[in-house]
MILUMLO-207587 format. One record per residue (C-alpha): residue number from 1; residue in one letter; x negated, y, z. Coordinates in Angstrom, 2 decimals. Layout:
REM MILUMLO-207587
(node NUM A (X Y Z))
...
//
This chain:
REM MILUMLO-207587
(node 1 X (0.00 0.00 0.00))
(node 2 X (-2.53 2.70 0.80))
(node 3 X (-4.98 1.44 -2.01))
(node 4 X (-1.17 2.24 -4.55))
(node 5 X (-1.18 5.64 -2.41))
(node 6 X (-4.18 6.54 -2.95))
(node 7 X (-4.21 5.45 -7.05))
(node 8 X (-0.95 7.73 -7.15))
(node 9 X (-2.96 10.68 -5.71))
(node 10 X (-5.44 10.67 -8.07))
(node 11 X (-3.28 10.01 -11.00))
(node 12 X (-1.38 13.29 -10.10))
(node 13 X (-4.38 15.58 -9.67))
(node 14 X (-5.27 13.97 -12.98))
(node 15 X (-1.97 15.45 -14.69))
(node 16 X (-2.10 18.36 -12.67))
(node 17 X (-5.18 19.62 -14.31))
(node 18 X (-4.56 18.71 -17.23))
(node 19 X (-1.71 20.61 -17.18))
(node 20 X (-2.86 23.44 -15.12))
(node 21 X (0.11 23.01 -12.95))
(node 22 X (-2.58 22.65 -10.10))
(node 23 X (-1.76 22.95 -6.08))
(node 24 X (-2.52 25.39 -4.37))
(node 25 X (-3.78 23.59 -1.50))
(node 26 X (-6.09 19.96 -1.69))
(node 27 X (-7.41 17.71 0.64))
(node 28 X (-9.94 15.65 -1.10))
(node 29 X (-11.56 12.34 1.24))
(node 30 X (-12.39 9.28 0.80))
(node 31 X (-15.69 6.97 0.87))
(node 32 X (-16.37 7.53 -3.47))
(node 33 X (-18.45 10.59 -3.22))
(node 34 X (-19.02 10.79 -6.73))
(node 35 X (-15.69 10.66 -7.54))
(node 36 X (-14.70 13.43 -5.46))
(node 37 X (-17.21 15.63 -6.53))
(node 38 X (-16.48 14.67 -10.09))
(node 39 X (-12.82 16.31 -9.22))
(node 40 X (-14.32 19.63 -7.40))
(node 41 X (-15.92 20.13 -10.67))
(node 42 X (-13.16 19.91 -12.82))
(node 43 X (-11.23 21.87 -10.53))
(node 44 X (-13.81 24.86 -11.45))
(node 45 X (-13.81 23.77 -14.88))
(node 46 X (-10.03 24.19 -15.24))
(node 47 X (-9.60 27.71 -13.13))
(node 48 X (-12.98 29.82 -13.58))
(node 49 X (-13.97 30.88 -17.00))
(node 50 X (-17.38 31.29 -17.60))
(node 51 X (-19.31 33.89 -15.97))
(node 52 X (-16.76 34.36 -13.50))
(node 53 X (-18.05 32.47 -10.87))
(node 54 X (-19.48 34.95 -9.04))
(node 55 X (-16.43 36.39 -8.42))
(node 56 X (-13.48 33.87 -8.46))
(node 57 X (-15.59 30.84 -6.71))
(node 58 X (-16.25 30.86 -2.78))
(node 59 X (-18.33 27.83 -1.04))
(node 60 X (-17.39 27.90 3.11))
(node 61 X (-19.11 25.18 5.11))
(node 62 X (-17.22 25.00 8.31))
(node 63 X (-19.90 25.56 11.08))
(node 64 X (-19.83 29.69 11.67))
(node 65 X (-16.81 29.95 9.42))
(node 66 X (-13.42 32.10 10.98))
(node 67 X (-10.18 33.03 10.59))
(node 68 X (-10.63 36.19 8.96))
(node 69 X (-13.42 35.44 6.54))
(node 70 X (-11.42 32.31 5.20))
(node 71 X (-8.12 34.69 4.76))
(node 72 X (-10.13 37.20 3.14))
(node 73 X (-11.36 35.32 0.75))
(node 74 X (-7.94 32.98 0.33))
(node 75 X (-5.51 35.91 -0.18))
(node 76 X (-8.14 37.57 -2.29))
(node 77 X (-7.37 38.73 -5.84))
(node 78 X (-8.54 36.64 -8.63))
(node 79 X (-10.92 38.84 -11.85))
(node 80 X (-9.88 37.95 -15.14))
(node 81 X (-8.66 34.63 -13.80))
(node 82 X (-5.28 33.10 -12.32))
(node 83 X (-6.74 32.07 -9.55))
(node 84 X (-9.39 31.85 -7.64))
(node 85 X (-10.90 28.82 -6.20))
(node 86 X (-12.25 28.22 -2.67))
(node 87 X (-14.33 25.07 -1.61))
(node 88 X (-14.33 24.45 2.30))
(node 89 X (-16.62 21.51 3.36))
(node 90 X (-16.22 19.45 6.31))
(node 91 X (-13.41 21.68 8.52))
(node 92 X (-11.19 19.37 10.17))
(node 93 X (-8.17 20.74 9.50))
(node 94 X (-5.87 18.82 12.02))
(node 95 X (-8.12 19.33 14.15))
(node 96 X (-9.68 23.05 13.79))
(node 97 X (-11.35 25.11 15.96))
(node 98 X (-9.44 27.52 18.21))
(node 99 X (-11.16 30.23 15.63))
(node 100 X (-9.50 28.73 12.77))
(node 101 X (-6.29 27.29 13.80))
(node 102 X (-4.97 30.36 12.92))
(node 103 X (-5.98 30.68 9.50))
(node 104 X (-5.04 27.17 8.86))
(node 105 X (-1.56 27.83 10.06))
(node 106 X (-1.33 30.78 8.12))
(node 107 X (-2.98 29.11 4.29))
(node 108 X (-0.93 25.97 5.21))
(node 109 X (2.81 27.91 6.23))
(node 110 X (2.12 30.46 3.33))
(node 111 X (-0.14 29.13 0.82))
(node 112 X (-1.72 31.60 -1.72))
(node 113 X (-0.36 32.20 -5.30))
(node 114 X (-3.51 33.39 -6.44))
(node 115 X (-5.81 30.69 -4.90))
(node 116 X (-6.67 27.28 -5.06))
(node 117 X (-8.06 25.80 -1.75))
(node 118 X (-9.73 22.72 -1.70))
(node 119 X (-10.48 21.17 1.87))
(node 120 X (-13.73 18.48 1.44))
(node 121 X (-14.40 15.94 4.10))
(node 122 X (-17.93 15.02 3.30))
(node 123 X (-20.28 14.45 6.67))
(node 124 X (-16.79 14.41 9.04))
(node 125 X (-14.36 11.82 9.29))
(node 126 X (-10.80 12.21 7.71))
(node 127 X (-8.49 11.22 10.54))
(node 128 X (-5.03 12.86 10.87))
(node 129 X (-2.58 12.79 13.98))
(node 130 X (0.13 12.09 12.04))
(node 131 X (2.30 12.98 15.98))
(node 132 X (1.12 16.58 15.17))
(node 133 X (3.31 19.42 13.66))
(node 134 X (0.62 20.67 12.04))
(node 135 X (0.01 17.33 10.05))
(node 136 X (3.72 17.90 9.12))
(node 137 X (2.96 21.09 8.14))
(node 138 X (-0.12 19.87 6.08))
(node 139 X (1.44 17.14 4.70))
(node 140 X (4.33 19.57 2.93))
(node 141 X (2.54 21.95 1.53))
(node 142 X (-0.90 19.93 0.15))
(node 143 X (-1.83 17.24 -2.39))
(node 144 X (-4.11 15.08 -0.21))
(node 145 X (-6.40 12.75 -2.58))
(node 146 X (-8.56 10.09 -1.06))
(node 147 X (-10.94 8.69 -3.69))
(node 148 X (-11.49 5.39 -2.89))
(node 149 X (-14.53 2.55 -4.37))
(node 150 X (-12.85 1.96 -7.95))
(node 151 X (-11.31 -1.68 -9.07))
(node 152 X (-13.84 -4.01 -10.26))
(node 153 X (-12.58 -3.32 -14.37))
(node 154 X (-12.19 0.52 -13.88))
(node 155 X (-16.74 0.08 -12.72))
(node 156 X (-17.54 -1.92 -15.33))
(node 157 X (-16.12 0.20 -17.90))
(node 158 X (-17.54 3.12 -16.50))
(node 159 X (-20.83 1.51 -16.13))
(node 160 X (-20.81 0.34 -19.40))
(node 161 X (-20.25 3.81 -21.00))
(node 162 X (-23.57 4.90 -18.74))
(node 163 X (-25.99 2.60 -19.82))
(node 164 X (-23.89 3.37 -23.80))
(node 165 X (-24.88 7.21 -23.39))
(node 166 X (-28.21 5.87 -23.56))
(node 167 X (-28.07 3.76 -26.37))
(node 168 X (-27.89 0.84 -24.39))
(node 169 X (-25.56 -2.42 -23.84))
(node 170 X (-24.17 -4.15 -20.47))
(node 171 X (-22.42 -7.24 -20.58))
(node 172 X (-19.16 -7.79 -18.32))
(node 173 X (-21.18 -10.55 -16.38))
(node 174 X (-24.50 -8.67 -15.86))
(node 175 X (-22.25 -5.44 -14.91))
(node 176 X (-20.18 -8.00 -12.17))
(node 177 X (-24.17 -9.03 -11.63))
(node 178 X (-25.51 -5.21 -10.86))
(node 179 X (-22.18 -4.44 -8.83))
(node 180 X (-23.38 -7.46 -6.39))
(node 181 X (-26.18 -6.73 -5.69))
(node 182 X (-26.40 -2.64 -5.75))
(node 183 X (-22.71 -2.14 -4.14))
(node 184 X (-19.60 -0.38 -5.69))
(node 185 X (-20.98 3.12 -4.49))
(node 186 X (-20.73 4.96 -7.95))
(node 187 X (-23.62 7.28 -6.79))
(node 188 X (-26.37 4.91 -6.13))
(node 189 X (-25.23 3.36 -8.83))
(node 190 X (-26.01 6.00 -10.95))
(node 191 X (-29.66 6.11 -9.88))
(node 192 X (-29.86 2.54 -10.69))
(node 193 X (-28.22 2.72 -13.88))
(node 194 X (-31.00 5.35 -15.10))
(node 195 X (-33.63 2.84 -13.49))
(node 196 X (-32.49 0.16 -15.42))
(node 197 X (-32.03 2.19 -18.68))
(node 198 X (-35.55 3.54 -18.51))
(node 199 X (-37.15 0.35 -17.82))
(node 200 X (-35.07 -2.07 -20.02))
(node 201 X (-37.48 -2.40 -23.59))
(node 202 X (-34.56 -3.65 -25.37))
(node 203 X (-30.86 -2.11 -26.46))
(node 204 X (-28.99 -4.72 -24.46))
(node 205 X (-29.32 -5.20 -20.34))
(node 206 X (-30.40 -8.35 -19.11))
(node 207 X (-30.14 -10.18 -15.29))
(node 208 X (-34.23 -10.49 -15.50))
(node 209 X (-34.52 -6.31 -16.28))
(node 210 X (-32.00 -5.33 -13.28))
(node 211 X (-33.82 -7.86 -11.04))
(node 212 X (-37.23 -5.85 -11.96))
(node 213 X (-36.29 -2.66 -10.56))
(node 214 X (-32.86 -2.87 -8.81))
(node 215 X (-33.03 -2.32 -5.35))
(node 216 X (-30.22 -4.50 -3.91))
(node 217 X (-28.02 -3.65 -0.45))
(node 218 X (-28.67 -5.62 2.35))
(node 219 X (-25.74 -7.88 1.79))
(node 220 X (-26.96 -9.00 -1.68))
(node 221 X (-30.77 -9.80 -0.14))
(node 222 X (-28.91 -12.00 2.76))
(node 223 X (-26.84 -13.78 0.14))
(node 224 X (-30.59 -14.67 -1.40))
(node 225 X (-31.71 -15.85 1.92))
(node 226 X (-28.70 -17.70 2.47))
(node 227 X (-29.22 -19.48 -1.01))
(node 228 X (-32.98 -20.18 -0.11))
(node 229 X (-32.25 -21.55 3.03))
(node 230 X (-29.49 -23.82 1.17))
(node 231 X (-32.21 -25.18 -1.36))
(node 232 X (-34.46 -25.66 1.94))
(node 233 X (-36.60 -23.11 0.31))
(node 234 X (-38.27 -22.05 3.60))
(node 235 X (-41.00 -20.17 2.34))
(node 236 X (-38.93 -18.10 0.35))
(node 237 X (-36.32 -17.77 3.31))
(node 238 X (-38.99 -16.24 5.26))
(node 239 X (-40.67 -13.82 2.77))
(node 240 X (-37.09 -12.41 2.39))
(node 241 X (-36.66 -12.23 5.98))
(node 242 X (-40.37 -10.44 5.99))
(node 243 X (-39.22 -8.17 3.24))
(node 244 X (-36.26 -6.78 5.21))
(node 245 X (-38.31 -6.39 8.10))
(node 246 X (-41.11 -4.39 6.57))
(node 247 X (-38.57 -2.04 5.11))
(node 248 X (-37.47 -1.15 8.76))
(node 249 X (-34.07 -2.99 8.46))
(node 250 X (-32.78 -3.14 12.16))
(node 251 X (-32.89 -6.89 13.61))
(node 252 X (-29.66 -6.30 14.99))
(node 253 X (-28.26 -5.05 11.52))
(node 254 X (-30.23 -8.22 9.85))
(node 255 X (-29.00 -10.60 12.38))
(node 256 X (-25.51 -8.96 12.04))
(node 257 X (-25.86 -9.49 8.24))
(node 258 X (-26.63 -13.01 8.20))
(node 259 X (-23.39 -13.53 11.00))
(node 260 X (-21.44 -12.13 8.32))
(node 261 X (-22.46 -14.47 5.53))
(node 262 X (-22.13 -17.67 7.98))
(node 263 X (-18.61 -16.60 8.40))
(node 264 X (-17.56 -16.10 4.87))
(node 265 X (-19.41 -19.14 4.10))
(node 266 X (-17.37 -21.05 6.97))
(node 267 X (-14.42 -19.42 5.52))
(node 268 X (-14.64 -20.55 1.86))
(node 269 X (-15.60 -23.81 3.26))
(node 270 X (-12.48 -24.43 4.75))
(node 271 X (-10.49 -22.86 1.95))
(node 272 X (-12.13 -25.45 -0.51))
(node 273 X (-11.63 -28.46 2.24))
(node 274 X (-7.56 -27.09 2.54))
(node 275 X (-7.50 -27.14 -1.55))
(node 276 X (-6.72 -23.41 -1.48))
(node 277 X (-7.03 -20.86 -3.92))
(node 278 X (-10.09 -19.05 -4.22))
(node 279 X (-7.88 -15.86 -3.76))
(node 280 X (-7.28 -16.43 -0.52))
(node 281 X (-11.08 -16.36 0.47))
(node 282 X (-11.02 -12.77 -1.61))
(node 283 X (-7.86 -11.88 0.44))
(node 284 X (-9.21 -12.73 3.98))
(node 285 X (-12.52 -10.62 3.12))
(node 286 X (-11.09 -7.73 1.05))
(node 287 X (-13.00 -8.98 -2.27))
(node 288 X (-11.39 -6.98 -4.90))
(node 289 X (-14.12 -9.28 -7.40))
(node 290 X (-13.72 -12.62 -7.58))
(node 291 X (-17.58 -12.77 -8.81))
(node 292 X (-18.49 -12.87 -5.13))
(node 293 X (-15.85 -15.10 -4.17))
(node 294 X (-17.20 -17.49 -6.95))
(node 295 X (-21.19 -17.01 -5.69))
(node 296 X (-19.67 -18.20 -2.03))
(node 297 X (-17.46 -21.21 -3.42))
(node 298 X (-20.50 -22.78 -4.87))
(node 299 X (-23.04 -21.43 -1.99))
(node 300 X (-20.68 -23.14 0.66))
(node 301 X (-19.84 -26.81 -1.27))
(node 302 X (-23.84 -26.39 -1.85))
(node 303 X (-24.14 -26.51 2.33))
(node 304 X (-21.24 -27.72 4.04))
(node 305 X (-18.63 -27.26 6.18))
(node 306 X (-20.50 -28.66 9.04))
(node 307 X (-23.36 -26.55 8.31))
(node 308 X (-21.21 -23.42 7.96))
(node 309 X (-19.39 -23.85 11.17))
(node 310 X (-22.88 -24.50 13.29))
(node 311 X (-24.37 -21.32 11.07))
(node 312 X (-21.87 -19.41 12.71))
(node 313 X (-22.68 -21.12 16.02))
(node 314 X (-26.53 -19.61 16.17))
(node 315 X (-25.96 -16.35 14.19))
(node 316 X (-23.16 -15.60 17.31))
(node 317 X (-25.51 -16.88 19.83))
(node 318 X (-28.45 -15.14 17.55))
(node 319 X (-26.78 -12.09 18.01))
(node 320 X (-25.65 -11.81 21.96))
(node 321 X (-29.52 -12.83 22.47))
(node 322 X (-30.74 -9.77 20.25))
(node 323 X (-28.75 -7.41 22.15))
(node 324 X (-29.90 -8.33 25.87))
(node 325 X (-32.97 -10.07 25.49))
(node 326 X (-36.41 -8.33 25.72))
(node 327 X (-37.82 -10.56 24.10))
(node 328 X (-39.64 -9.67 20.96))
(node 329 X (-36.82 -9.55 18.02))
(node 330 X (-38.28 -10.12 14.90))
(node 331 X (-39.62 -13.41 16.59))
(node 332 X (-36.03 -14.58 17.66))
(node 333 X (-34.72 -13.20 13.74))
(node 334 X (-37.51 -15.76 12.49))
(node 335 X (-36.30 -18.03 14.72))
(node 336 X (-32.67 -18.27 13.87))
(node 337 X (-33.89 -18.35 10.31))
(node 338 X (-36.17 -21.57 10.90))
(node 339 X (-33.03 -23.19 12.78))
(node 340 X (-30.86 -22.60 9.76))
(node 341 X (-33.05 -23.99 7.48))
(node 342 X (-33.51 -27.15 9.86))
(node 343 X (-29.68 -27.66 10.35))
(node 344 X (-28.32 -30.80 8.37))
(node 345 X (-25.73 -30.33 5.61))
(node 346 X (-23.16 -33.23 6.97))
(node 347 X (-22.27 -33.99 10.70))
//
């Protein structure tokens, strides 16, 4: 329901610029960065002609900001423009400081005709009382967008026409490959599309060329391990574990990372044992892929359910000892791995 909301949001902002019927008040969140500066932008694309900016575009971040400077500027009078635009980053607006609750009343109870006022929640959480009456007030008089991680076919296309800009091919599985193992985060993404692009010597993307320079989140480089320590591969469990630690991953965060895999794995194990669809595992673990839900079908048959259920066992126990023990942690890390690797498949 709030994925549909939040789809609905962002298909009306989409019609409302393009038919300069735009709001006079936004709210733009949401954990897709990219996107949402993607939409600031065409906000100033669609109201400020060029040159203007100077004088129809105002930037507020919301430490030393008040009442009256944000009015001034709000109920200001646009220059050879409709309206003007103002951008105000990270001010909590259901929660404002006592020297702004009274502007936000004010913009919010009487919005401005000749302004467009965008609210960003960048560093701060977006959180609303929705008990408040001024989150009923919000709620009436502004278009709040979230921009959420895209759907898996809505990435690859746009990933595709990235690496196409540069004369360059991606096929659907080695996209579904690079969103594994770099994350759905459009912005990294970006910098590892031009990686990629740069070093690739051919016109079409291979697996071997994003393993050269990729650098993969730390779910993807447990999922190795995990695969390693399924092909008793101890060596090469341990020089991933090694990696991670030289790279000044926290043990806690590693240890917490490796829990996490145990557990899916545990999960798709009994999914396959119950003859259950593989959308159920993506269900229970809010896979919106099912090219990770495939990778932990075969990863899971490949080690058990008896080794799944233990793995969980010793990352739990693994974990409790990491956060009260003194004892040294990238020993007991290295020592959770070893017992993983010398855990049986079958009971």
């Amino acid at each position: 329901m709030e994925q549909k909301a939040a789809k609905d949001a962002l298909s009306r902002l989409k019609k409302q610029i393009s038919g300069a019927s735009l709001s006079p008040l936004y709210i733009f969140h949401g954990s897709e960065d990219y996107l949402r500066e993607h939409y600031v932008e065409r906000l100033r694309a669609a109201l400020i002609p060029d040159g203007t900016e100077a004088l129809n575009l105002t930037c507020f971040e919301a430490k030393g900001l008040d009442s009256q400077t944000l009015l001034d500027a709000a109920y200001s009078m646009p220059f050879m423009a409709e309206r003007r635009l103002i951008i105000v980053r990270d001010l909590d607006v259901f929660r404002p400081d006592a020297k702004l609750r009274a502007a936000i009343e004010q913009l919010f109870g009487d919005p401005p005709e000749t302004a467009c006022i965008v609210f960003v929640y960048d560093i701060i959480e977006y959180k609303p009382d929705r008990r408040t009456a001024l989150f009923t007030l919000v709620s009436k008089t502004a278009e709040i967008v979230e921009f959420c991680e895209q759907e898996p076919r809505a990435l690859i296309d746009w990933i595709s026409r990235r690496f196409l800009t540069a004369g360059q091919h991606i096929g659907n599985e080695e996209a579904q490959y690079l969103i594994f193992l770099c994350g759905r985060r459009m912005t990294p993404l970006i910098q590892e599309i031009s990686k990629i692009s740069a070093y690739a010597r051919g016109d079409r993307i291979t697996k071997k060329e994003i393993d050269a320079v990729a650098t993969p989140v730390l779910e993807a480089v447990i999922f190795e391990m995990t695969d390693a320590i399924a092909e008793k591969n101890g060596a090469k469990a341990l020089r991933i574990l090694g990696d991670l630690q030289a790279l000044r991953h926290e043990p806690v965060m590693i240890a917490a990372a490796i829990g996490r895999q145990a557990r899916r794995l545990y999960s798709a194990a009994l999914i396959a044992k119950n003859g259950l669809p593989q959308s159920r595992l993506m269900e229970l673990w809010g896979m919106r892929s099912a090219y990770p839900a495939t990778l932990l079908a075969k990863s899971a048959k490949k080690l058990g359910l008896h080794w799944c259920r233990e793995a969980v066992k010793l990352s739990a126990l693994a974990d409790v000892s990491l956060k009260s023990s003194p004892v040294d942690k990238n020993a007991q890390l290295e020592t959770l791995v070893l017992r993983l690797l010398c855990m049986e498949e079958t009971a």
